[in-house]
C-alpha positions in Angstrom: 0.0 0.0 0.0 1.5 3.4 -1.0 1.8 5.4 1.8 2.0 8.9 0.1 -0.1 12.0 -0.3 -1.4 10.1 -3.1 -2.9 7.3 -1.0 -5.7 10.0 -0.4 -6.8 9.7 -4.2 -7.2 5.8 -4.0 -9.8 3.4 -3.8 -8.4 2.3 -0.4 -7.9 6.0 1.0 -11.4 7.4 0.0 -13.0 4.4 2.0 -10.4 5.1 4.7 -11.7 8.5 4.5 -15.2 7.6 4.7 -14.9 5.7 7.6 -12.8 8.2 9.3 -16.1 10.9 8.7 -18.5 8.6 10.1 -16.1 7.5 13.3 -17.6 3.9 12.6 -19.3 2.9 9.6 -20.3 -0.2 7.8 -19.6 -1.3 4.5 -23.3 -0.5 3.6 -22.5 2.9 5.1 -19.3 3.3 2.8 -20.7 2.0 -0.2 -23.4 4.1 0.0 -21.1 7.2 0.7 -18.9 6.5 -2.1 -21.6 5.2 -5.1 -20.0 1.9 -5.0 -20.6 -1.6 -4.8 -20.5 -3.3 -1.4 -17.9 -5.9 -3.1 -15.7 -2.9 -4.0 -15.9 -1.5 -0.8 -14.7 -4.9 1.0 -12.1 -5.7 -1.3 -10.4 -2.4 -0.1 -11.2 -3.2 3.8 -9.2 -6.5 3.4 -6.1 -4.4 2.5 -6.7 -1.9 5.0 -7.0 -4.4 7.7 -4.2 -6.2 6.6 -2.1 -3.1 7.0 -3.4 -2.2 10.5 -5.5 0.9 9.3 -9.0 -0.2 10.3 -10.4 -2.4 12.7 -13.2 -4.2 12.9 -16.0 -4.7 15.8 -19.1 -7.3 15.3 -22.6 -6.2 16.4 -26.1 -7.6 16.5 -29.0 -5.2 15.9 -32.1 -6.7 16.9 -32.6 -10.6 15.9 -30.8 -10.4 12.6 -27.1 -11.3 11.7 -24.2 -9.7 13.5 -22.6 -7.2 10.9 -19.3 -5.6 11.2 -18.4 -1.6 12.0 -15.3 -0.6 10.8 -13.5 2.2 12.8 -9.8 3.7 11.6 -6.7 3.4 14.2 -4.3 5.5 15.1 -2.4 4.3 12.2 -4.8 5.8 9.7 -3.6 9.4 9.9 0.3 8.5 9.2 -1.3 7.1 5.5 -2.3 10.5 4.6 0.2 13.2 3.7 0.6 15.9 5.7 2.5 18.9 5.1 4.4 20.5 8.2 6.5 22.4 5.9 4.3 26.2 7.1 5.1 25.3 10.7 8.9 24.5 10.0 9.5 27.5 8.1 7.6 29.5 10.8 10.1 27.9 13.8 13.0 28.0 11.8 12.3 32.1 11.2 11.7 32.6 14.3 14.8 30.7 15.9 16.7 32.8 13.6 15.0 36.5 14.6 15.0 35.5 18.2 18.9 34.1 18.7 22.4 34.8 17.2 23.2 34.7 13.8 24.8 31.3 14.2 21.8 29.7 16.4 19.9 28.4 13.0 23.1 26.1 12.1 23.3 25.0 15.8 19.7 24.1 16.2 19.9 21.8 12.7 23.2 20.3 13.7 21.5 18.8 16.8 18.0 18.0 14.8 20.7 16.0 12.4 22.2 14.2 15.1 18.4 13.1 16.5 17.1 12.1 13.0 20.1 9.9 12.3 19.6 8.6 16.1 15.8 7.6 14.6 17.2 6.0 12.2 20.2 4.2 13.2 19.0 1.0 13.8 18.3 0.9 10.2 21.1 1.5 8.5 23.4 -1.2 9.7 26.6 -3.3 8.0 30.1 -3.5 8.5 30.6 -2.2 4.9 30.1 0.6 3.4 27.9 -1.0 0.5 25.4 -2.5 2.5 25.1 1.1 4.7 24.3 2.9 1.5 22.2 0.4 -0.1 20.2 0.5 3.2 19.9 4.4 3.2 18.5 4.2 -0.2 16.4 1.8 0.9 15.2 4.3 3.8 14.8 6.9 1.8 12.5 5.1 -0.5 10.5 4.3 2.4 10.1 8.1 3.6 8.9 8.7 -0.3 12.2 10.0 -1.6 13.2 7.9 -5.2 17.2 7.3 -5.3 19.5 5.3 -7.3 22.8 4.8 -6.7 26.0 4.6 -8.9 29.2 2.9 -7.9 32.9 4.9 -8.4 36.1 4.5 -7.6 36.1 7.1 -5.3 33.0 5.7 -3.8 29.6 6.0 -4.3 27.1 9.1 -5.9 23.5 9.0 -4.6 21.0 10.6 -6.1 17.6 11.7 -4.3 14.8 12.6 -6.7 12.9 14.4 -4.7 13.7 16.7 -1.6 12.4 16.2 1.7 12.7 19.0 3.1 12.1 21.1 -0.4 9.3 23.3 1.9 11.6 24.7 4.4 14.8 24.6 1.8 13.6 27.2 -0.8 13.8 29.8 2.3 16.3 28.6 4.0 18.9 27.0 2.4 20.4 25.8 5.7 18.0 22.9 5.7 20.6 21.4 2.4 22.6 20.6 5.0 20.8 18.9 6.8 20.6 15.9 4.8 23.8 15.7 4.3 24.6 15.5 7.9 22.5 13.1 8.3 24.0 11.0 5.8 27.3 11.2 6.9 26.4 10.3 10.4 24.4 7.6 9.4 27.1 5.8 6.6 30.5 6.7 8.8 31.5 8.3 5.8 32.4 11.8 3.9 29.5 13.1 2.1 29.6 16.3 -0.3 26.6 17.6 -2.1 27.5 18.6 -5.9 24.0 19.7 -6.7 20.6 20.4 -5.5 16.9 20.4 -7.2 16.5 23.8 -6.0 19.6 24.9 -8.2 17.7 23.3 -11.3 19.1 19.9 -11.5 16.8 17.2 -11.6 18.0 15.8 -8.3 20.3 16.2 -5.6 23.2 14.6 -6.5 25.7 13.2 -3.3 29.3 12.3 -3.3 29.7 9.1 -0.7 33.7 8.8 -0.3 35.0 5.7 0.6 35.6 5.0 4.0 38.9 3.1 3.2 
C-alpha cells in the first residue's frame, strides 16, 4: 500500500476517508457514501485491515445477523500526507530572529544528530555498500526515489525528490541537513554537488569511501 499524499486519491484511501467521517461505519454505510458496490468497498477493507488501518468490531441489531463496524486506528492518519513544511519554516524564522546569527546552524546540527539517532537502527553493516544500499532503501521508504552509482572514489546518490524542499527554498540551511545526516548515518564523507533547487533534476551526493 502506498503510503503517500497520493494514498488519499485511491480506492483504499477514499473508503479510509469515509470511515474516518463517520467515526464507525459499515460497508453498507461506505458504499453508499462513495456510489460503489458493497464488493468494491470490501475488497479495499481486506487491504486496509491487513495493514493495520482499520479495525473491525461485530454487532447484532435486533434478531438479525451480527454485521461488522469498521472504525480507523491511530495508524490511519500517518497514511495521509501531511505537510508540516508552514510550521517548519515558521520555527525556523523565528529561531533565527530570536537568537544569534549562528543559532539556526546549531539548532539543525542537533535536529541532524536526532534524525540519524531515529534511524540508526536501520542503517546497519560493517561495509560501506550495504550502509548505503540501506539508506537508499530508507529513503524510499520516507517517499524520496534514489538510485545509486558505484565509483572509484565511492559512491554518488542521487535523491529525486527533496524532503525538506518546503523549508529549503527559504532557507537553504535545511541542504545541509541531509547531508549530515548522511554522513552520520554511513560513517563516511559526504559532499553535495547539486541540489533540485539549483535546477538539476535531483540532488546529487558524493559518498567517499571510507577506506
Amino acid at each position: 500500500m502506498n503510503y503517500s499524499w497520493e494514498f488519499a486519491n485511491t480506492p483504499a484511501g477514499r473508503v479510509l476517508r469515509a470511515i474516518q467521517l463517520r467515526g464507525k461505519a459499515s460497508i453498507r454505510d461506505v458504499a453508499a457514501d462513495l456510489g460503489v458496490t458493497a464488493s468494491a468497498v470490501r475488497l479495499q477493507l481486506t487491504q486496509l485491515e491487513a495493514s493495520g488501518a482499520v479495525r473491525a468490531e461485530k454487532v447484532r441489531d435486533g434478531v438479525g445477523r451480527p454485521h461488522h463496524l469498521y472504525s480507523a486506528t491511530p495508524r490511519a492518519h500517518d497514511l495521509f500526507y501531511k505537510d508540516y513544511g508552514d510550521l517548519a519554516r515558521l520555527l525556523l524564522a523565528e529561531v533565527a530572529r530570536m537568537q544569534a546569527p549562528d543559532a539556526l546552524e546549531g539548532v539543525l546540527s542537533r535536529v541532524s544528530t536526532q534524525l540519524a539517532a531515529m534511524y540508526r537502527d536501520r542503517i546497519s553493516g560493517q561495509e560501506l555498500a550495504k550502509r548505503v544500499e540501506a539508506w537508499a532503501e530508507l529513503l524510499d521508504h520516507r517517499g524520496v526515489p534514489a538510485d545509486l552509482e558505484e565509483t572509484e572514489q565511492g559512491y554518488v546518490l542521487r535523491e529525486h525528490g527533496c524532503p525538506y524542499q518546503s523549508i529549503a527554498v527559504e532557507n537553504r540551511a535545511a541542504c545541509e541537513l541531509e547531508s549530515q545526516v548522511m554522513a552520520d548515518l554511513l560513517r563516511s564523507p559526504v559532499e553535495r554537488t547539486q541540489c533540485v533547487l539549483d535546477g538539476h533534476p535531483s540532488c546529487q551526493f558524493i559518498i567517499g569511501d571510507e577506506s
